[in-house]
C-alpha positions as CSV (number, residue, x, y, z in Angstrom):
1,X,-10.0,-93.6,160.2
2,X,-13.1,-96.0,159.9
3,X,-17.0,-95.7,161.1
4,X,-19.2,-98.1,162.2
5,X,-22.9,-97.6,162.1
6,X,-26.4,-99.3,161.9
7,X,-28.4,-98.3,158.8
8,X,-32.1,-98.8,159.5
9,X,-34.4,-101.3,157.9
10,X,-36.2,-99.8,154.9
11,X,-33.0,-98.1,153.0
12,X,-31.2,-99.6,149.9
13,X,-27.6,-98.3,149.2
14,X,-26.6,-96.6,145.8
15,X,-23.2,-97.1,144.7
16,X,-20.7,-94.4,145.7
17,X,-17.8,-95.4,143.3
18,X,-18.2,-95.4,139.1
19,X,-20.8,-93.5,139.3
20,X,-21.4,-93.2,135.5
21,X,-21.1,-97.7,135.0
22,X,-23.6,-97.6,137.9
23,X,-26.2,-94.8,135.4
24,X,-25.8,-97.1,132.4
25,X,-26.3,-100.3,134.3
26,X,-29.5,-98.7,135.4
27,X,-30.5,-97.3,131.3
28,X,-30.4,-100.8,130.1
29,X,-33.0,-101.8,133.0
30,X,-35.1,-99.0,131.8
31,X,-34.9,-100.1,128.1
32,X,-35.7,-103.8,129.0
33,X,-39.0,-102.5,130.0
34,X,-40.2,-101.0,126.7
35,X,-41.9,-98.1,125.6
36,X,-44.6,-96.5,128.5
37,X,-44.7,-94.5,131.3
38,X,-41.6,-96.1,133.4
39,X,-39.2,-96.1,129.9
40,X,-40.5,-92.2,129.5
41,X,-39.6,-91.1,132.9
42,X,-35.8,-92.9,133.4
43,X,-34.0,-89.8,131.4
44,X,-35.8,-87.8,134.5
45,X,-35.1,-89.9,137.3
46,X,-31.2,-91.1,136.2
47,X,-30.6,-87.6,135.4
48,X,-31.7,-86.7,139.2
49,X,-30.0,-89.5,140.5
50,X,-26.9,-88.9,138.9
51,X,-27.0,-85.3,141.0
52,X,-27.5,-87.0,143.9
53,X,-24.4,-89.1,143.3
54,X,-22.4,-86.4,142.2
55,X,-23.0,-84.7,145.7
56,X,-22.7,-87.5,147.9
57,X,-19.0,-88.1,146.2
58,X,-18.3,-84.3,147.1
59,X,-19.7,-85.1,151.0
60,X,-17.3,-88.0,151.1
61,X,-20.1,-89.7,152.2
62,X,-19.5,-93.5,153.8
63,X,-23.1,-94.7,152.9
64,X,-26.3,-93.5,150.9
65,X,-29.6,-95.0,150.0
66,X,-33.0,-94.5,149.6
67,X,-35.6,-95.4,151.6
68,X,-39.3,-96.3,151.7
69,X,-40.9,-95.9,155.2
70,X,-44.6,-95.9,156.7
71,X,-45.8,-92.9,158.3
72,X,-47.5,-92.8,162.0
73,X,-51.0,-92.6,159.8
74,X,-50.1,-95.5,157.4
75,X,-48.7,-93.0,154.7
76,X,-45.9,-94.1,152.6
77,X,-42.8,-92.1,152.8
78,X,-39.8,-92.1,150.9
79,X,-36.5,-90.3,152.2
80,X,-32.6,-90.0,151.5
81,X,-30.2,-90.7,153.9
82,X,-26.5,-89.7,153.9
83,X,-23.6,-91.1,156.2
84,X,-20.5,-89.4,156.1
85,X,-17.0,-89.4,157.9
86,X,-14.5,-86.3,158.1
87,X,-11.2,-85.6,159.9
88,X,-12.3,-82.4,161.5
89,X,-8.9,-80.9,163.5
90,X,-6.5,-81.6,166.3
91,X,-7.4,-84.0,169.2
92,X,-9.5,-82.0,172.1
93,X,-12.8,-82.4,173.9
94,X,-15.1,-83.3,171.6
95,X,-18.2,-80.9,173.0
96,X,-15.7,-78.2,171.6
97,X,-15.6,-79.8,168.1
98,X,-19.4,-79.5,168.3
99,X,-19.3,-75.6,169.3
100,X,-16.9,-74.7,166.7
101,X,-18.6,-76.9,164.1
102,X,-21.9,-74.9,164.7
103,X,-20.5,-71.6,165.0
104,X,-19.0,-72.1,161.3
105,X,-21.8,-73.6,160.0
106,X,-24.4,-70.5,161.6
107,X,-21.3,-68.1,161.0
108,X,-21.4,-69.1,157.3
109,X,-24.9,-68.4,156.9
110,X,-27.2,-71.4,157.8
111,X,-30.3,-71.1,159.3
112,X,-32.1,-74.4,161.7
113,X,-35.6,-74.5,163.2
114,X,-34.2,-76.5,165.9
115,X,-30.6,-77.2,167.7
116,X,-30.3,-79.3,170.1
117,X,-26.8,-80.4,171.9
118,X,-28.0,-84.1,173.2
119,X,-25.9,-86.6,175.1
120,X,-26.5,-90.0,173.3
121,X,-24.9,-93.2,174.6
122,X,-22.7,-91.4,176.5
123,X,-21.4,-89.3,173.7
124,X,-22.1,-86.3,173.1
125,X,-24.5,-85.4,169.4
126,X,-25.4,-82.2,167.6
127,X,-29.1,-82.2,166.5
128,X,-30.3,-79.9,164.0
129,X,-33.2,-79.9,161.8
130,X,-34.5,-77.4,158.8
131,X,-37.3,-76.9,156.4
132,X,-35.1,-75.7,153.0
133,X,-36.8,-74.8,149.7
134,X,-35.0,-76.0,146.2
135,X,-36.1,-76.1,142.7
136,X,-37.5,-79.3,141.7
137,X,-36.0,-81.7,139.7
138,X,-37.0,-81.8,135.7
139,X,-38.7,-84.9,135.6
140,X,-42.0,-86.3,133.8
141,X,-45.3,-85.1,135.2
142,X,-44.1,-82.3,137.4
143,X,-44.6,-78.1,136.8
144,X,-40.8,-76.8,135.7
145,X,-39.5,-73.8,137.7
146,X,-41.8,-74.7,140.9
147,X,-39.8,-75.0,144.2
148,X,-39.7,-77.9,146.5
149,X,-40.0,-78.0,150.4
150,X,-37.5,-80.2,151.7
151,X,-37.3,-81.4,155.1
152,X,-33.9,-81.9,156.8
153,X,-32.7,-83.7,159.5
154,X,-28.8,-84.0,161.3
155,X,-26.9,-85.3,163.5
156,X,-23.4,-84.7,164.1
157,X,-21.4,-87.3,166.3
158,X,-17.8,-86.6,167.1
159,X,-15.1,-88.9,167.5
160,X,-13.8,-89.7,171.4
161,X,-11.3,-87.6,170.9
162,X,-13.1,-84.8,168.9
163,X,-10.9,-85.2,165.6
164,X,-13.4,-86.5,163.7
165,X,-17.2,-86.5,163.5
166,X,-19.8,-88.4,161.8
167,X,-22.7,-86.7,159.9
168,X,-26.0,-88.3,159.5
169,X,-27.8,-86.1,157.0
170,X,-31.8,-87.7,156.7
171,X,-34.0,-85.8,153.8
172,X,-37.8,-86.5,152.7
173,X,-40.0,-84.1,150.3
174,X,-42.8,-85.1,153.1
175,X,-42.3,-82.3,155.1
176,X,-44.7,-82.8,157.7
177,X,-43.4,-86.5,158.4
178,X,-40.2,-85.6,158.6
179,X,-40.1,-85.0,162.6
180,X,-41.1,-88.2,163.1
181,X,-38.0,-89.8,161.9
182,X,-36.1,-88.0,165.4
183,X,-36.3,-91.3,167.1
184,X,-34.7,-93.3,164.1
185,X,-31.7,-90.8,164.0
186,X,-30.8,-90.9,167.3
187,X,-30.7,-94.4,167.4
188,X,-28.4,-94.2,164.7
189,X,-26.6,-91.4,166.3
190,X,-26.1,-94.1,169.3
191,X,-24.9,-97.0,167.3
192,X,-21.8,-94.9,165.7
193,X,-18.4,-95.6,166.6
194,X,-15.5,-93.8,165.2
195,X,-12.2,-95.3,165.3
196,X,-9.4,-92.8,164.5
197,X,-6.3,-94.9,164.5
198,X,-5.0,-97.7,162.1
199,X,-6.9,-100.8,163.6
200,X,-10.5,-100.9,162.7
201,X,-13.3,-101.3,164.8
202,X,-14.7,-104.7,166.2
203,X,-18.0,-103.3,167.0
204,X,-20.9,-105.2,165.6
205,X,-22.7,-103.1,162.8
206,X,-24.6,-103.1,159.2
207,X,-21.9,-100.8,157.9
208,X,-18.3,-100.7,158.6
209,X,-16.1,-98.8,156.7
């Protein structure tokens, strides 16, 4: 099973494998810097990065990386984005995937402001989007204990054949940017190409796994 999929411009990748070589690589930058405000906020920042890692190996996420964008207004936004590839069941239509996939997911508790079943390319893609709330990360120069809106944003795109599906998981702390990143999505949403059997796909693409 392999994906195929254009990552936008603006994102840098974070290692998905040796996760803790990757954390110590990124310590010795910090302490080239010296003593100041950079040096005094790494144990923060690695310490939240090396949740983020932690998660993305449970997702069996294909790609993740951080991003740095500009807003509509000129405002600088940075987001997460997560790309990952699942076998999902037995071979059938894959707009069925898609129903059963939603049913667990609202079934198991999960609350969207919007879903929206889109046909994309010619392929059929799951579009859900949330506001969630989360504690914020201990780092430097922030209040402890004081919750964090974050703004989700998904798309789910199934394999031809519905056995698999692709998840495209985009996240920013700037809530009320976050909408505007629909367009972005589903252009990633139309460039993804699933191939479920042993040879792997010839389709042109920044990430092919």
């Amino acid at each position: 099973m392999s994906l195929a999929i254009d990552i936008p411009d603006g994102y840098i990748g974070l290692p998905r494998d040796d996760i803790d070589r990757a954390i110590t690589r990124t310590e010795a930058t910090f302490a080239q810097v010296g003593p100041g405000p950079v040096s005094s906020a790494a144990p923060g920042v690695l310490q939240a990065l090396r949740v983020l890692l932690a998660r993305i190996t449970r997702l069996n996420a294909a790609y993740c990386g951080l991003g740095r964008h500009s807003a509509s207004d000129g405002q600088l936004i940075s987001s997460n984005l997560i790309v990952s590839l699942n076998e999902y069941g037995e071979r059938r239509n894959p707009r069925l995937t898609l129903a059963e996939l939603l049913t667990r997911r609202c079934g198991g508790g999960e609350t969207f402001k919007n879903i929206e079943l889109v046909e994309v390319s010619g392929k059929p893609v799951l579009m859900l989007d949330r506001v969630r709330t989360l504690p914020t990360p201990d780092l430097p120069g922030r209040t402890p204990d004081l919750d964090q809106q974050i703004y989700q944003l998904e798309a789910v795109v199934p394999s031809s054949d519905g056995s698999a599906i692709a998840v495209i998981e985009f996240s920013t702390t700037f809530v009320e940017y976050g909408e505007e990143f629909l367009p972005m999505i589903i252009a990633m949403a139309s460039s993804v190409h699933i191939t479920t059997s042993a040879p792997r796909s010839d389709t042109p693409s920044s990430l092919d796994l």
